[in-house]
C-alpha positions as CSV (number, residue, x, y, z in Angstrom):
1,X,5.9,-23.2,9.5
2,X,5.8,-19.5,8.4
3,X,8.4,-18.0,6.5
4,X,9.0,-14.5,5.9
5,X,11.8,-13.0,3.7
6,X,13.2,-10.1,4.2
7,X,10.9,-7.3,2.7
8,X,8.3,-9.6,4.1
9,X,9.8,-9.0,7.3
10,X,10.5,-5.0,6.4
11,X,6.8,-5.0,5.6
12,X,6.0,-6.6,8.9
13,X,7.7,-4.4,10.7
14,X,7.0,-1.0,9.2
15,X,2.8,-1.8,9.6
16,X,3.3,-2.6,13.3
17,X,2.2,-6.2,13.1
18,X,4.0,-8.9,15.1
19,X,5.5,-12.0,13.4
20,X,2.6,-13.9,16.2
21,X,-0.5,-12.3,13.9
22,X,0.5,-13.2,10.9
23,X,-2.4,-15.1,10.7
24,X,-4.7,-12.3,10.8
25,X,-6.6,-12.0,7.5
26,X,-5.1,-8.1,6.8
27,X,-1.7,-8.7,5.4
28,X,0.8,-7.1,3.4
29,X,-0.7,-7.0,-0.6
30,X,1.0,-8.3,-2.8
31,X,-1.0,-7.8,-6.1
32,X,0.4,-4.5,-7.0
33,X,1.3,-3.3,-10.2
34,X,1.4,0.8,-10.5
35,X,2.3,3.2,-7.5
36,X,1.7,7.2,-8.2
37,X,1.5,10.2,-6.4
38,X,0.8,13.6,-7.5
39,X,0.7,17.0,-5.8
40,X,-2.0,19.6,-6.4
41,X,-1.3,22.6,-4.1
42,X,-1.4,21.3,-0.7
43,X,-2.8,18.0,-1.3
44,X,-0.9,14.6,-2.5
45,X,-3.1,11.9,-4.3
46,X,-1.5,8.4,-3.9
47,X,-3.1,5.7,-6.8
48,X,-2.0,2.2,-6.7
49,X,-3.6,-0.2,-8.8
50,X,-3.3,-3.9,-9.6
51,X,-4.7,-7.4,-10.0
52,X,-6.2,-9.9,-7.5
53,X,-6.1,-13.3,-8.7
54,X,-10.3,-13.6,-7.6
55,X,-13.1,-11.7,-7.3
56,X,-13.7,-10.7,-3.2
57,X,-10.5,-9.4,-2.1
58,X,-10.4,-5.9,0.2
59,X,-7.6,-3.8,-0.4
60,X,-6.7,-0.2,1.3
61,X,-3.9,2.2,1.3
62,X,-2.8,4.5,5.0
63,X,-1.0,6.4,6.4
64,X,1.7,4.8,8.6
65,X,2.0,6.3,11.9
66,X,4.7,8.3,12.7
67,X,6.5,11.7,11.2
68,X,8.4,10.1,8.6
69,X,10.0,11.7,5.6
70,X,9.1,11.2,3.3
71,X,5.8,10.4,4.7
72,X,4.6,6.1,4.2
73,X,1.8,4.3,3.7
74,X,0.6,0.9,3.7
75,X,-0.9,-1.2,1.3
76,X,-2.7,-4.4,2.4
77,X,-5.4,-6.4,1.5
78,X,-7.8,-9.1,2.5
79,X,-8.3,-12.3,0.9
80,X,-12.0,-13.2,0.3
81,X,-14.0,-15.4,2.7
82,X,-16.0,-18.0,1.0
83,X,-16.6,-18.6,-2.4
84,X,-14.8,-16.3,-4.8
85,X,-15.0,-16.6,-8.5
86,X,-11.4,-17.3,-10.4
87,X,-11.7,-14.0,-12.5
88,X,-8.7,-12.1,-12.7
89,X,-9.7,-8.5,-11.0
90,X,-8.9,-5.2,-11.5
91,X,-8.2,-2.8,-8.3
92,X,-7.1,0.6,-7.7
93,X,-6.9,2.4,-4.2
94,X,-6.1,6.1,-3.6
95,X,-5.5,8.2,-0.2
96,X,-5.1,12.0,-0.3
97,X,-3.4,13.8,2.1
98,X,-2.4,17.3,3.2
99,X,1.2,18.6,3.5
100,X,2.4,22.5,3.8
101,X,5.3,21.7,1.2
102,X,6.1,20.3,-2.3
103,X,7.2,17.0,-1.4
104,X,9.3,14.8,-3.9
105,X,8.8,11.5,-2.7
106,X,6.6,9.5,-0.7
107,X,7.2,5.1,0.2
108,X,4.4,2.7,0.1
109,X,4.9,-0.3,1.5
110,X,3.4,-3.5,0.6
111,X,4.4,-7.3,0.7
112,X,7.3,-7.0,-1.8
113,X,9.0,-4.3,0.6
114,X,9.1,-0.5,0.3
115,X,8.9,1.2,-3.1
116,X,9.8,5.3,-3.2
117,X,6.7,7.0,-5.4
118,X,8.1,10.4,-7.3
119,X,5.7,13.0,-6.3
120,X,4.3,14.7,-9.8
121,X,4.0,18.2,-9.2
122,X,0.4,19.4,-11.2
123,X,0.7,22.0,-13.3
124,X,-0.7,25.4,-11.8
Protein backbone atom coordinates (compact mmCIF):
# COMPACT_ATOMS: atom_id res chain seq x y z
CA UNK A 1 0.00 0.00 0.00
CA UNK A 2 1.36 3.59 -0.69
CA UNK A 3 0.44 6.40 1.23
CA UNK A 4 0.97 9.85 0.51
CA UNK A 5 0.02 12.92 2.83
CA UNK A 6 -0.82 15.86 1.73
CA UNK A 7 2.43 17.85 0.88
CA UNK A 8 3.49 14.48 -0.31
CA UNK A 9 0.68 14.69 -2.65
CA UNK A 10 1.37 18.73 -3.28
CA UNK A 11 4.86 17.52 -4.08
CA UNK A 12 3.57 14.95 -6.47
CA UNK A 13 1.60 17.02 -8.15
CA UNK A 14 3.71 20.22 -8.61
CA UNK A 15 6.83 17.82 -10.21
CA UNK A 16 4.36 16.29 -12.78
CA UNK A 17 4.69 12.70 -11.48
CA UNK A 18 1.58 10.45 -11.33
CA UNK A 19 0.59 8.74 -8.09
CA UNK A 20 1.20 5.19 -10.67
CA UNK A 21 5.31 6.13 -10.67
CA UNK A 22 5.81 6.43 -7.48
CA UNK A 23 7.88 3.72 -7.64
CA UNK A 24 10.36 5.38 -9.82
CA UNK A 25 13.68 5.82 -7.98
CA UNK A 26 13.56 9.97 -8.40
CA UNK A 27 11.34 11.11 -5.69
CA UNK A 28 10.63 14.03 -3.76
CA UNK A 29 13.87 14.64 -1.07
CA UNK A 30 13.31 14.72 1.92
CA UNK A 31 16.80 15.29 3.53
CA UNK A 32 16.72 18.94 3.50
CA UNK A 33 17.83 21.24 6.03
CA UNK A 34 18.72 25.04 4.55
CA UNK A 35 16.92 26.62 1.47
CA UNK A 36 18.61 30.14 0.10
CA UNK A 37 18.46 32.24 -2.73
CA UNK A 38 20.35 35.25 -3.47
CA UNK A 39 20.16 37.82 -6.35
CA UNK A 40 23.29 39.29 -8.03
CA UNK A 41 22.09 41.52 -10.87
CA UNK A 42 20.27 39.43 -13.16
CA UNK A 43 21.02 36.14 -11.80
CA UNK A 44 19.39 34.18 -8.69
CA UNK A 45 21.63 31.46 -6.96
CA UNK A 46 19.39 28.85 -5.17
CA UNK A 47 21.59 26.58 -2.34
CA UNK A 48 19.98 23.96 -0.50
CA UNK A 49 21.90 21.80 1.59
CA UNK A 50 21.31 18.79 3.92
CA UNK A 51 21.93 15.28 5.20
CA UNK A 52 21.41 11.82 3.56
CA UNK A 53 21.28 9.21 6.02
CA UNK A 54 24.16 7.06 3.55
CA UNK A 55 26.70 7.57 1.42
CA UNK A 56 25.32 7.13 -2.58
CA UNK A 57 22.39 9.21 -2.85
CA UNK A 58 21.85 11.68 -6.08
CA UNK A 59 20.22 14.82 -5.36
CA UNK A 60 19.28 17.85 -7.92
CA UNK A 61 17.47 21.05 -7.85
CA UNK A 62 15.15 22.54 -11.31
CA UNK A 63 13.28 24.47 -12.52
CA UNK A 64 9.57 23.54 -12.66
CA UNK A 65 7.94 24.03 -15.80
CA UNK A 66 5.70 26.62 -16.32
CA UNK A 67 5.69 30.71 -15.72
CA UNK A 68 5.02 30.76 -12.17
CA UNK A 69 5.52 33.57 -9.81
CA UNK A 70 7.38 33.35 -8.08
CA UNK A 71 9.28 31.07 -10.22
CA UNK A 72 9.63 26.92 -8.45
CA UNK A 73 11.91 24.38 -8.38
CA UNK A 74 12.23 20.91 -7.47
CA UNK A 75 14.27 19.13 -5.15
CA UNK A 76 14.52 15.37 -5.47
CA UNK A 77 16.85 12.81 -4.93
CA UNK A 78 17.83 9.28 -5.62
CA UNK A 79 18.44 6.63 -3.10
CA UNK A 80 21.69 4.63 -3.72
CA UNK A 81 21.68 1.26 -5.56
CA UNK A 82 23.66 -1.36 -3.87
CA UNK A 83 25.76 -1.21 -1.14
CA UNK A 84 25.97 2.21 0.63
CA UNK A 85 27.96 2.82 3.70
CA UNK A 86 25.78 4.07 7.00
CA UNK A 87 27.72 7.49 7.16
CA UNK A 88 25.72 10.35 7.73
CA UNK A 89 26.34 12.66 4.45
CA UNK A 90 26.67 16.02 3.77
CA UNK A 91 24.93 17.63 0.46
CA UNK A 92 24.40 20.82 -1.04
CA UNK A 93 22.76 21.60 -4.56
CA UNK A 94 22.58 24.98 -6.34
CA UNK A 95 20.75 26.22 -9.71
CA UNK A 96 21.23 29.67 -11.05
CA UNK A 97 18.95 31.27 -13.07
CA UNK A 98 18.26 34.46 -15.04
CA UNK A 99 15.37 36.87 -14.46
CA UNK A 100 14.98 40.75 -15.76
CA UNK A 101 13.71 41.85 -12.24
CA UNK A 102 14.58 41.79 -8.42
CA UNK A 103 12.56 39.08 -7.40
CA UNK A 104 11.59 38.55 -3.58
CA UNK A 105 10.77 35.16 -3.34
CA UNK A 106 11.15 32.00 -5.06
CA UNK A 107 9.34 28.16 -3.68
CA UNK A 108 11.24 24.99 -3.70
CA UNK A 109 9.46 22.11 -3.37
CA UNK A 110 10.59 18.89 -1.94
CA UNK A 111 8.86 15.95 -0.02
CA UNK A 112 7.76 17.93 3.01
CA UNK A 113 5.74 20.36 0.64
CA UNK A 114 6.56 23.82 -0.68
CA UNK A 115 8.79 26.19 1.24
CA UNK A 116 8.85 30.18 0.01
CA UNK A 117 12.98 31.06 -0.10
CA UNK A 118 13.46 35.15 0.60
CA UNK A 119 15.48 36.30 -2.33
CA UNK A 120 18.71 38.20 -0.66
CA UNK A 121 19.41 41.02 -2.72
CA UNK A 122 23.70 41.32 -3.06
CA UNK A 123 25.06 44.22 -2.28
CA UNK A 124 26.11 46.34 -5.46
Amino acid sequence: MIRLTLAGLLTVAALGVSAVAAKDPVEACDHAKTRTAEQHGKTITIVVTGEHPTTGWKTWLKKVKGDAMPPEFSLTHQKPEGKESEVVTPFEVKEKFDTERALETIVVLDHSGRHEVKVTQAPK
